[in-house]
C-alpha positions in Angstrom: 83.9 99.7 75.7 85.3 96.7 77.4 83.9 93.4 76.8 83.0 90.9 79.4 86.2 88.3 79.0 88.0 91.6 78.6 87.2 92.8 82.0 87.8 89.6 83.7 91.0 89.8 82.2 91.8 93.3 83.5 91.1 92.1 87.1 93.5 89.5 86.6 96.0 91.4 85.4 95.5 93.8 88.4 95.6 91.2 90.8 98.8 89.1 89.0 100.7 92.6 89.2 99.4 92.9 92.7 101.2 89.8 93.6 104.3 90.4 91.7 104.8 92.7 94.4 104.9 90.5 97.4 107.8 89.9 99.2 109.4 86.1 99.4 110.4 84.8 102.8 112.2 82.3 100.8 116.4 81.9 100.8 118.7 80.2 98.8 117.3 78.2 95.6 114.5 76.4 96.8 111.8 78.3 94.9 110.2 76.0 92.0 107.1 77.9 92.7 106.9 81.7 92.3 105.4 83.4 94.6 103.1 84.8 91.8 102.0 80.8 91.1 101.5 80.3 95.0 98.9 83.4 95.3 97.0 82.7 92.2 96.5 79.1 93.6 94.7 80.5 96.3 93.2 82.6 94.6 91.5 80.3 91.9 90.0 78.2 94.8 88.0 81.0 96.0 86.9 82.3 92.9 85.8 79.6 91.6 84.7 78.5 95.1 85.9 75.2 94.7 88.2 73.8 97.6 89.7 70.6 95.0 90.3 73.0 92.3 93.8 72.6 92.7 93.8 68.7 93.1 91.7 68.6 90.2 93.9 70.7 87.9 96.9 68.5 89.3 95.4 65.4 87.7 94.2 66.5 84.5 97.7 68.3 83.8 98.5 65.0 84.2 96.4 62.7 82.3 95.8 65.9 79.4 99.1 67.5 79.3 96.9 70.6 80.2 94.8 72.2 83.0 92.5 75.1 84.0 95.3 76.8 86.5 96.9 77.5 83.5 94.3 78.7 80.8 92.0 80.2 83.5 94.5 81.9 85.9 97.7 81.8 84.0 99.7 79.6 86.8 102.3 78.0 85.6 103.4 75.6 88.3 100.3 74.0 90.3 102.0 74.3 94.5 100.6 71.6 97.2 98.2 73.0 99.3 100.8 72.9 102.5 103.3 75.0 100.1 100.9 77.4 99.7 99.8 78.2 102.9 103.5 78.1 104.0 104.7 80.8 102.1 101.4 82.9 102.3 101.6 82.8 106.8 104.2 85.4 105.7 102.2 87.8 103.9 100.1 91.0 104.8 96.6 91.3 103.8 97.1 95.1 103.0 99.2 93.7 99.8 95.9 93.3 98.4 94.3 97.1 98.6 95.5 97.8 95.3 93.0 94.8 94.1 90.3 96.7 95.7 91.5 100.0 94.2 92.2 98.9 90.5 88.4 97.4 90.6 87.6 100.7 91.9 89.2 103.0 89.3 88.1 100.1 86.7 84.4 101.0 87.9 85.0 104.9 87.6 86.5 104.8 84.4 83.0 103.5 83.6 80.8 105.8 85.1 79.4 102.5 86.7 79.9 104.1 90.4 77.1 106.4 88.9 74.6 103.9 88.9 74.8 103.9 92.7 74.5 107.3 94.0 71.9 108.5 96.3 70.7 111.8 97.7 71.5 113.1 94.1 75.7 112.8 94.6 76.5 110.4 97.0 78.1 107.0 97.7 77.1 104.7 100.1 79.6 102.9 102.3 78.3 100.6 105.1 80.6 99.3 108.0 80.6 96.2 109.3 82.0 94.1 111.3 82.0 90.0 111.1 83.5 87.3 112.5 85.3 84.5 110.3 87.2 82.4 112.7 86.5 80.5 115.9 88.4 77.8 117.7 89.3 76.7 121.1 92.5 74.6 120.4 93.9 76.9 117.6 95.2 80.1 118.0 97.9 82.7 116.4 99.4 85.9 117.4 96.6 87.7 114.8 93.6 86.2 117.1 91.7 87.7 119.6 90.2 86.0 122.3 87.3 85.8 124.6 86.9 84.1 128.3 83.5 82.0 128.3 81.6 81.3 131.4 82.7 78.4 132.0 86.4 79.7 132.3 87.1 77.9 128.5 88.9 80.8 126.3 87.7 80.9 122.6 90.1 82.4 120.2 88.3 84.2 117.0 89.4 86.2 113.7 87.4 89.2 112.7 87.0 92.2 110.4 85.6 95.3 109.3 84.4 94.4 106.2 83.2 98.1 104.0 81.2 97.4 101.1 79.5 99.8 98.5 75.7 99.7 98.5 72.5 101.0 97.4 68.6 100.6 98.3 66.8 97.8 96.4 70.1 96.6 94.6 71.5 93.5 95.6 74.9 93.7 94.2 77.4 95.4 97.0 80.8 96.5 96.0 83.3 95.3 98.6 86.3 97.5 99.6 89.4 96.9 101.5 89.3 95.0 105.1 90.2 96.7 107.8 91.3 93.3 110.4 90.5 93.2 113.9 93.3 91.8 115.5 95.8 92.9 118.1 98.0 96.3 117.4 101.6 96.7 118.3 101.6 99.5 121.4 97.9 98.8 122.1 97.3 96.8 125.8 93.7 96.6 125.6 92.5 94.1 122.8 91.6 95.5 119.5 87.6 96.4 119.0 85.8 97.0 115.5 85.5 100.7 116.6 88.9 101.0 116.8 89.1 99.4 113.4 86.6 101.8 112.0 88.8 104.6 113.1 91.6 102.6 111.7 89.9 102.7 108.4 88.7 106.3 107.7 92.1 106.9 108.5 93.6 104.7 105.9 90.9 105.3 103.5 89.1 109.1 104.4 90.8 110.7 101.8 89.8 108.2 98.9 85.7 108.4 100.6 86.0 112.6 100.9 87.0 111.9 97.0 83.8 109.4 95.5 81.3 112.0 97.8 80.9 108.7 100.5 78.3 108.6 103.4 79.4 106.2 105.9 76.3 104.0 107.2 77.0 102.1 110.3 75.0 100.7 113.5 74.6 102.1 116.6 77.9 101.5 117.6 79.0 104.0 114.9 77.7 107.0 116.0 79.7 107.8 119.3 81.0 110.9 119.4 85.1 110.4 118.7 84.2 108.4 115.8 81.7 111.0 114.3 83.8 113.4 115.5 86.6 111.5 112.8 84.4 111.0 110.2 83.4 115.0 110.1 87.3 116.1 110.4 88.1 113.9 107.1 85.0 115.7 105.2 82.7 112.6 105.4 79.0 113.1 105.8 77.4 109.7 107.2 73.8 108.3 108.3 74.4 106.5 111.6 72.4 104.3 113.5 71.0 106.1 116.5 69.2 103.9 119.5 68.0 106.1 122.9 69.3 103.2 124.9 72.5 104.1 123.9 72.2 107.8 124.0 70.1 108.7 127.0 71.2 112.3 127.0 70.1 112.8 123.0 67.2 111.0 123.8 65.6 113.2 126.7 66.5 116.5 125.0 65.0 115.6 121.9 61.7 114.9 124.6 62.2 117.9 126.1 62.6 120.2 122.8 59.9 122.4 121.7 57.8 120.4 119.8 56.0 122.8 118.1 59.0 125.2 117.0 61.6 122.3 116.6 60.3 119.0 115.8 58.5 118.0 112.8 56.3 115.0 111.7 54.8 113.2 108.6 52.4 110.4 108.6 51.8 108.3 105.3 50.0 105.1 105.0 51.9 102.9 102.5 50.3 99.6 100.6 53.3 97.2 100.4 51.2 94.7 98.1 49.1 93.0 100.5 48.6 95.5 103.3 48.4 99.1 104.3 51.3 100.4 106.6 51.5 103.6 108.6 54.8 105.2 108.5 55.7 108.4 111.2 58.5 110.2 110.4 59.7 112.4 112.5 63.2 114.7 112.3 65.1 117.5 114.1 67.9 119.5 112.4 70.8 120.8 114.5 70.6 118.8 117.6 73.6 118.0 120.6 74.9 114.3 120.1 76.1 114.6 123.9 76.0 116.9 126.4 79.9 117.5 125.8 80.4 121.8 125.8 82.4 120.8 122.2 79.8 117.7 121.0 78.7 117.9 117.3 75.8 119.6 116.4 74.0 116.6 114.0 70.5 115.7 112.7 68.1 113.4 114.0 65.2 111.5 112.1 63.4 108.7 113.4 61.1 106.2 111.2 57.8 104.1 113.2 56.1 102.0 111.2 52.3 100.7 112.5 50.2 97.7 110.7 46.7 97.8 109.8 45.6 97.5 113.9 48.0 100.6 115.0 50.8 97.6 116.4 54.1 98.8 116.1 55.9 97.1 113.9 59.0 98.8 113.1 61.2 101.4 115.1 64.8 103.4 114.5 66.7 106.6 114.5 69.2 107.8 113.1 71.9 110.8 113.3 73.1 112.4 110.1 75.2 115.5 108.9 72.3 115.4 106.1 70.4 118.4 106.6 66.9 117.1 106.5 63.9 118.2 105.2 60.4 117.0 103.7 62.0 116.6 100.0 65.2 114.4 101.1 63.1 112.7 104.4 62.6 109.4 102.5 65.4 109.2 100.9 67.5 109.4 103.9 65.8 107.1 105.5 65.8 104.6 103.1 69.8 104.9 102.8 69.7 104.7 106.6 67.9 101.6 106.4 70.3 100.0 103.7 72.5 99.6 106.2 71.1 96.0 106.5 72.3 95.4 103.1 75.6 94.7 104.4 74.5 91.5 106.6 71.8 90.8 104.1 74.1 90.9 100.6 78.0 91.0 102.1 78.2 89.1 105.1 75.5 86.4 104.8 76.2 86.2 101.0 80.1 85.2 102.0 79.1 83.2 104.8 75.9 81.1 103.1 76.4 81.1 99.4 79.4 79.3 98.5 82.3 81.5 99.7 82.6 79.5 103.1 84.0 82.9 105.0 83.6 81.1 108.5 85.9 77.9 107.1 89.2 77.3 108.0 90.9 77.8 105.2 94.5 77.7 106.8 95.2 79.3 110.0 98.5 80.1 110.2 100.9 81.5 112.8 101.9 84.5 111.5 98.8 86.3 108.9 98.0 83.7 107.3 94.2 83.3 108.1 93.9 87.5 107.4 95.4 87.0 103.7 92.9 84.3 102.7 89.6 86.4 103.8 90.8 89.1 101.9 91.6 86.6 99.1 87.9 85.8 99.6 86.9 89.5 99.9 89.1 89.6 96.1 87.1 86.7 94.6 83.6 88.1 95.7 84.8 91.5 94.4 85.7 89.7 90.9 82.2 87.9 90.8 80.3 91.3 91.2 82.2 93.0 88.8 81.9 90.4 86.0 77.9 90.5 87.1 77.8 94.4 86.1 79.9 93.7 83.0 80.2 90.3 81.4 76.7 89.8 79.5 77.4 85.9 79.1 78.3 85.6 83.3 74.5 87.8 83.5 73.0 85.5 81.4 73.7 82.6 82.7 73.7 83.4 86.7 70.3 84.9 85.9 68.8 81.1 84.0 70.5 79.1 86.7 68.4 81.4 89.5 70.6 79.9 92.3 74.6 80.6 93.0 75.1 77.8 94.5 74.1 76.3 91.1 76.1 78.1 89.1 79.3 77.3 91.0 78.5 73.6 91.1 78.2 73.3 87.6 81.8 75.5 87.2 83.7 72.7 89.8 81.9 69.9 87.5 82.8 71.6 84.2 87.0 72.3 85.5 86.8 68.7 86.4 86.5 67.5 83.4 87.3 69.8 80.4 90.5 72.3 80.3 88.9 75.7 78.8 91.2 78.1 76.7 89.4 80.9 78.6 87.2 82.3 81.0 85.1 83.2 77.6 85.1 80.1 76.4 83.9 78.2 79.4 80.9 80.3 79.5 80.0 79.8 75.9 80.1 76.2 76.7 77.4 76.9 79.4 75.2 78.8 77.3 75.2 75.9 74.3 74.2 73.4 76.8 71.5 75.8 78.5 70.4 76.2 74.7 70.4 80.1 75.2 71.6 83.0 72.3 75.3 83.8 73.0 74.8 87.6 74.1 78.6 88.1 73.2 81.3 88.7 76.1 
């Protein structure tokens, strides 16, 4: 079994021979930094979520002869931060799917996926999508754009960003991006449902694979995207609102109530109160009135306080065949679907990872590399927190991340670590804990 500062290593080595892959815009001889020193650079700022890393490292290499670039990440030559973004403008995101998929076959080889799947085989994937960029001076050929009321024209970055997850876990496994950004041949401006589609495309094969169900909103379960999600194998648990689907909504009123729909009421102490929850689920109903629409399943959850107020109300499709022994369960994967605002999104956005900062913009795909740069250090950090008993240890007696990652820019400021190990062992003698090994 792989230790802790053995795993981190592995990731590392995935991503360096990741980047030894990328292509070079450069010409001629004017290459002091390899393009493998110019990624990791990047990289190390998000992962250690510190944006003077680099300027840090710079000085002590100076002053100490040594720095954490180095020891840490293995760069060799520290780049300025204009170089960097210079040479990364030229480089697609999709260079780092293989990051995502080495973490991936890391966690199969581990049975770790294991751990996470519900309805007795499968894999939850929830879709998203998230906006990381917004200005109204700066723009690029990768941006979309939107027309305010006041005629001012706001240019934006967004992404579909998948993530692995399971009820009452708050790790999430992220998985590649899928960008929203203008598509060569396309005239109407790109949309995350087109990205979606994008995505099963790309990735359908890998999901039918791992025994995925796709969890998305509302705008998920239209009928060409279910209809894509069925003819790749994929069963999913989909967001299902009668605002949006009027049709579905007035047959399921109009069924026979007594032959086709069924109902369960429980009342459910959450700790402090008593909750009633109705449940109520069709199998085998029309998604639209199309003579060729998918024939799915339909559950719906209302939850009333102690007063009979309505507190809670949603419904879902599924190609789940439902019944009383799989109800819950269903709807509690359906309802994990918040987990990717909740413990991807907001996490990214509010807990050190600064998605919505302007890293670099870019003209060419510049700002779309460092998200998924991002995306790769957020991947690393969940990883080591399923693996690396001394990163466990001491996330769990510093509570907060934010905490954790302020004492890591402190530490890198002032002391060049011979490893990732090492640095960690350093925290737990000054935290006065038992070294739980790597």
């Amino acid at each position: 079994m792989q230790q802790g500062g053995d795993v981190f290593l592995s990731l590392l080595s995935i991503l360096t021979h990741c980047i030894e892959g990328f292509p070079d815009p450069r010409t001629g001889k004017n290459s002091r930094y390899s393009m493998r020193d110019i990624a990791l650079s990047a990289f190390s700022v998000f992962f250690t979520q510190s944006p003077s890393f680099l300027s840090y490292q710079r000085f002590m290499q100076q002053h100490k002869g040594s720095n954490n670039g180095r020891s840490l990440f293995g760069i060799d030559k520290i780049p300025t931060d204009a170089q960097i973004r210079n040479l990364l403008d030229g480089i697609s995101y999709r260079w780092l799917d293989a990051v995502f998929m080495g973490a991936m076959s890391l966690l199969q080889e581990r049975k770790d996926l294991d751990s996470y799947r519900v309805l007795d085989t499968e894999l939850l994937v929830c879709m998203d999508g998230t906006e990381f960029f917004t200005s109204n001076a700066l723009s690029c050929p990768q941006c979309s754009s939107r027309t305010r009321s006041d005629g001012t024209v706001s240019h934006y970055h967004s992404a579909l960003t998948p993530a692995i997850v399971q009820p009452g876990n708050s790790r999430v496994i992220p998985l590649p991006p899928e960008l929203i950004s203008p598509q060569d041949g396309h005239e109407k401006q790109d949309c995350e449902n087109a990205a979606a589609k994008r995505w099963i495309e790309r990735w359908g094969a890998m999901c039918k694979t791992l025994a995925v169900t796709i969890l998305g909103d509302d705008l998920y379960s239209k009928l060409p995207l279910c209809r894509l999600m069925r003819n790749a194998e994929l069963d999913f648990i989909l967001v299902c609102k009668p605002s949006s689907h009027p049709w579905l909504a007035d047959w399921i009123k109009n069924c026979d109530a007594t032959k086709d729909l069924h109902e369960k009421r429980t009342v459910v102490w959450d700790g402090r109160r008593h909750h009633t929850h109705i449940t109520r689920w069709i199998n085998g109903v029309p998604l639209t009135s199309d003579a060729d629409t998918l024939q799915l399943n339909w559950v719906e959850l209302i939850i009333l306080d102690e007063k009979g107020k309505q507190t809670y109300h949603n419904s879902w499709v599924t190609t789940h065949l439902i019944s009383e022994a799989n109800l819950e369960a269903i709807i509690r994967a359906g309802r994990c679907r918040w987990k990717i605002e909740n413990e991807n999104n907001n996490t990214l956005k509010t807990k050190g990872y600064h998605l919505e900062h302007n890293f670099g913009h870019g003209q060419k795909e510049l700002s779309n590399f460092l998200l998924t740069l991002n995306l790769v250090a957020f991947l690393f950090h969940t990883v080591l927190d399923l693996y690396d008993a001394r990163y466990q240890l001491v996330r769990r007696t510093l509570v907060r991340r934010d905490t954790f990652f302020n004492d890591i820019r402190a530490l890198t400021r002032y002391i060049c670590f011979d490893s990732w190990q090492q640095m960690l062992q350093f925290m737990l003698r000054g935290l006065e804990l038992e070294d739980p090994g790597g």
